[in-house]
N, C-alpha and C positions, 0 to 999 in steps of 0.2 A: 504493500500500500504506500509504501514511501520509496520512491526513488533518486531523490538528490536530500541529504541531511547536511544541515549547517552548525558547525562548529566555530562559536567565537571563543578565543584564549586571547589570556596576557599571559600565560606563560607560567603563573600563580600555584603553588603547590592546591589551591583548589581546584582551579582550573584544569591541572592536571588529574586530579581524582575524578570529575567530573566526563575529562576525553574518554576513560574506559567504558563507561556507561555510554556513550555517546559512539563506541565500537560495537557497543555490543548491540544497538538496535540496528545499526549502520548492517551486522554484520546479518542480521536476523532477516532483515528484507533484502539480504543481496542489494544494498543500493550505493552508491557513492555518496562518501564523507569528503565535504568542503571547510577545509581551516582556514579560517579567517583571524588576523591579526589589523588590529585597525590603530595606526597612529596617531593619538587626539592633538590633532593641531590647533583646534580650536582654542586652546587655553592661552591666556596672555603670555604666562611661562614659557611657550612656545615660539608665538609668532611674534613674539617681540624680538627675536633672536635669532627666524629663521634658518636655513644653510646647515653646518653642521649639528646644530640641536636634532635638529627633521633628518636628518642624515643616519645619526646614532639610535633615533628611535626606531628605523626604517628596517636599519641593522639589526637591531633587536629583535623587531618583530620576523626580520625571516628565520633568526637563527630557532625562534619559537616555534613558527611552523612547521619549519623542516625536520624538527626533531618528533613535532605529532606527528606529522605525512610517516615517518620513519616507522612510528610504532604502528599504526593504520598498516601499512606495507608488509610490516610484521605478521600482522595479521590476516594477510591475505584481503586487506581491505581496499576498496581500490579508491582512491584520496586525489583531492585538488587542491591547493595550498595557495593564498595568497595574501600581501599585504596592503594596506589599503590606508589613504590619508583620510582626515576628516572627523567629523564627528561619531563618537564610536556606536550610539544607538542608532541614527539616522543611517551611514554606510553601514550597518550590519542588515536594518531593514530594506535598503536600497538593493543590497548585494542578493537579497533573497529574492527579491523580485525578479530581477535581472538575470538571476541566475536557476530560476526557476524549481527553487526551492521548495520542498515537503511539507518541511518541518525542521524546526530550530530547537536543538540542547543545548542551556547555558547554564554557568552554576549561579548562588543565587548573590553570590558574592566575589570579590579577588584581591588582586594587591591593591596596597594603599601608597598613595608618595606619589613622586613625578610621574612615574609608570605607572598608574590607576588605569583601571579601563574598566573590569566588570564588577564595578561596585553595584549596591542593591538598584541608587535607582537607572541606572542603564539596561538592568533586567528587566526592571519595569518599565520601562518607557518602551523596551522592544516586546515585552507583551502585550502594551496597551496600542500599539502601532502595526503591530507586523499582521500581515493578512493571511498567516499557515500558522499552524500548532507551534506553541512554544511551550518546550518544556526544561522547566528553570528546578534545580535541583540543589539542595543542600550539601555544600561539603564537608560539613562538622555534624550530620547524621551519625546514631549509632550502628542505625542497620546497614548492613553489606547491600548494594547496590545492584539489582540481579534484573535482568532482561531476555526474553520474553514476560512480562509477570503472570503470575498464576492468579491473580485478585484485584481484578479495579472494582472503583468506589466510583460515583457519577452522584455530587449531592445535587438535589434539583430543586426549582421554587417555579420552575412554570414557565419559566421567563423565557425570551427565544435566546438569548445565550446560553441557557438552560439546555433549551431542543436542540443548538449546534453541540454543546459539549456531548450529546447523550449519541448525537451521530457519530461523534471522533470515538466515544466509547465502545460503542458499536462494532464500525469496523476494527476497532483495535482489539478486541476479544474476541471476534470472525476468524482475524489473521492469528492470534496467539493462542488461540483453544483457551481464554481463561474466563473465572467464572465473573461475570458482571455484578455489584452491587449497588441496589439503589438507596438514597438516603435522603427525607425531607427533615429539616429541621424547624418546629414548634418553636421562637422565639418569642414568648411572651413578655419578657421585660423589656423590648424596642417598643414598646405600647405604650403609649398617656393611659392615663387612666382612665379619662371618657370613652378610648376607643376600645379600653380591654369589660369596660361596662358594657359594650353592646356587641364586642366579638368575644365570647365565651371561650373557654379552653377549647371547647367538644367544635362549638362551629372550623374553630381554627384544625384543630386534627381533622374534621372532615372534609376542609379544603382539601389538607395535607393528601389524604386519600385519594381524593377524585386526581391530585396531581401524580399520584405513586402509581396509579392505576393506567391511567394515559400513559406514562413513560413502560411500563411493564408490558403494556399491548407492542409498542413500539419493538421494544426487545423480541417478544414473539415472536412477530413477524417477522422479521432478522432470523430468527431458528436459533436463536441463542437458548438454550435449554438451562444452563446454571445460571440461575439469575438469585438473589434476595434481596426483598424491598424492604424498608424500615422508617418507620416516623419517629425522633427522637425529639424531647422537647428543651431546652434550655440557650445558652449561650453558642451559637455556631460554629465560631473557627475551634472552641472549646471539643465540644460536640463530634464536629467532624474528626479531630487528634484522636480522642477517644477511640473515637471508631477504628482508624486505621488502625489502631495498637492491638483493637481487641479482637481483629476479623482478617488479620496477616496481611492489608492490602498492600500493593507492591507501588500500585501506580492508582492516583487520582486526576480525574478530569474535570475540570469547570470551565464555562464559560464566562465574557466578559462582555461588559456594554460599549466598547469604545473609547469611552468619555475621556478626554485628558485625566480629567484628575481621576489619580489612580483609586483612593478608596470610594468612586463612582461603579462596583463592579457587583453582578451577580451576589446576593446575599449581600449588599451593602458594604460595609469595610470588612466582610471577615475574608475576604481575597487577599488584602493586602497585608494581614495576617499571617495569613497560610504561606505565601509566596517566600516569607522570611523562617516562619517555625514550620513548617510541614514535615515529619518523619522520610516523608517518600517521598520521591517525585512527582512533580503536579503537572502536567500538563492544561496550558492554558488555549481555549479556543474560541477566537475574539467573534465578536459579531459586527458585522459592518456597520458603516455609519448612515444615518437616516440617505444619506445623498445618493449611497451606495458606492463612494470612495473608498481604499483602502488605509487611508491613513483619519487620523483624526483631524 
């Protein structure tokens, strides 16, 4: 289902922990792995200095590359390696397009100092931006990092970022034989008090239901047979950790509304949440914007 995956590195001992995971779906879909290294010229640090500043960073970044393409190679993986000036969120999302990319692995964090690149919010900006799956992954997790997964999680609230994520989940348990789970979560204290006077607990779970039910027919029809659906009630990004922990998922899917700012997404701020504390990897699947642009 994937056949061109992008890889953005600095080179970062997380970034590195991160390329493995990003071999191993590379290597799972037979597809070609793209390293990207992108030199942030944009910084005054930078362009106030031009010539060899940009020179040494450029440097840097191929030696970065070439040492991932190396271990890609290693693995029998067949890799494209480049480096690239510019703004590191913008050219990452530029190069996907361009380059007619799948799906994007980044970690969710990297180096810090003059050579910064994949700090949190370039993660996010290329989540809230890029128009393919992005899936942004912790490198200070406890659990081992394992691909194809044998458990996704798809939390849903109805919403059409909701219905794209529950498609990426979809075919991603089609292609991996794993079992699908579905998850709504009951958040009763986002409620005023007026509004928790006239939506009851019960009306609220029986949204929940009608929306568990719609996503489950969904799954049927797909022939997805391992499926569980679940309504939990509390604090969400809460909530959803929980779950992962207690039901081995390997990988979570959700969708996003677009919106610049980032805690504008699916289930409200608990995205921006997850994207930094998530156990697993998350994969994020944006929904366009009203205009039907791919950027915001």
């Amino acid at each position: 289902m994937y056949d061109h995956i992008l890889f953005p590195t600095d080179g970062s001992n997380p970034a590195e922990t991160v390329l493995e995971y990003a071999l191993q779906i590379t290597s799972e879909h037979q597809a070609t792995l793209h390293v990207l290294n992108v030199a942030d010229t944009n910084r005054d640090s930078v362009t106030r200095i031009r010539g060899e500043i940009i020179d040494v960073l450029e440097e840097e970044g191929q030696h970065i590359v070439d040492e991932a393409a190396q271990r890609a190679e290693d693995r029998g993986v067949s890799v494209v390696s480049e480096v690239l000036q510019g703004d590191p969120y913008k050219t990452i999302v530029d190069y996907s397009e361009q380059s007619d990319i799948d799906c994007i692995v980044m970690p969710t964090h990297g180096r810090r100092g003059i050579h910064r690149f994949l700090l949190g919010s370039v993660t996010e900006r290329v989540i809230n931006t890029a128009a393919v799956p992005v899936i942004s992954v912790n490198p200070d997790r406890e659990r081992p990092l394992t691909y194809p997964p044998q458990h996704i999680l798809v939390p849903t609230d109805g919403s059409r970022g909701a219905e794209l994520a529950l498609t990426e989940g979809i075919d991603v348990a089609n292609a991996t034989g794993a079992t699908l789970h579905l998850l709504h979560v009951v958040e009763m204290g986002s409620l005023g008090p007026d509004a928790r006077s006239i939506l009851k607990e019960g009306e609220l779970t029986e949204r929940a239901q009608e929306i568990l039910t719609e996503a489950s027919e969904r799954v049927k029809e797909a022939s997805i047979e391992l499926i569980t659906s679940e309504i939990e009630h509390g604090e969400p990004s809460k909530v959803i950790r929980d779950y992962i922990d207690e039901n081995d998922i390997d990988l979570a899917v959700l969708g996003t509304h677009g919106q610049t700012d980032f805690s504008r997404y699916v289930l409200g701020g608990v995205s921006a949440k997850l994207v930094r504390t998530s156990p697993v990897p998350v994969m994020w699947v944006r929904e366009a914007d009203a205009d039907g642009s791919s950027n915001s």
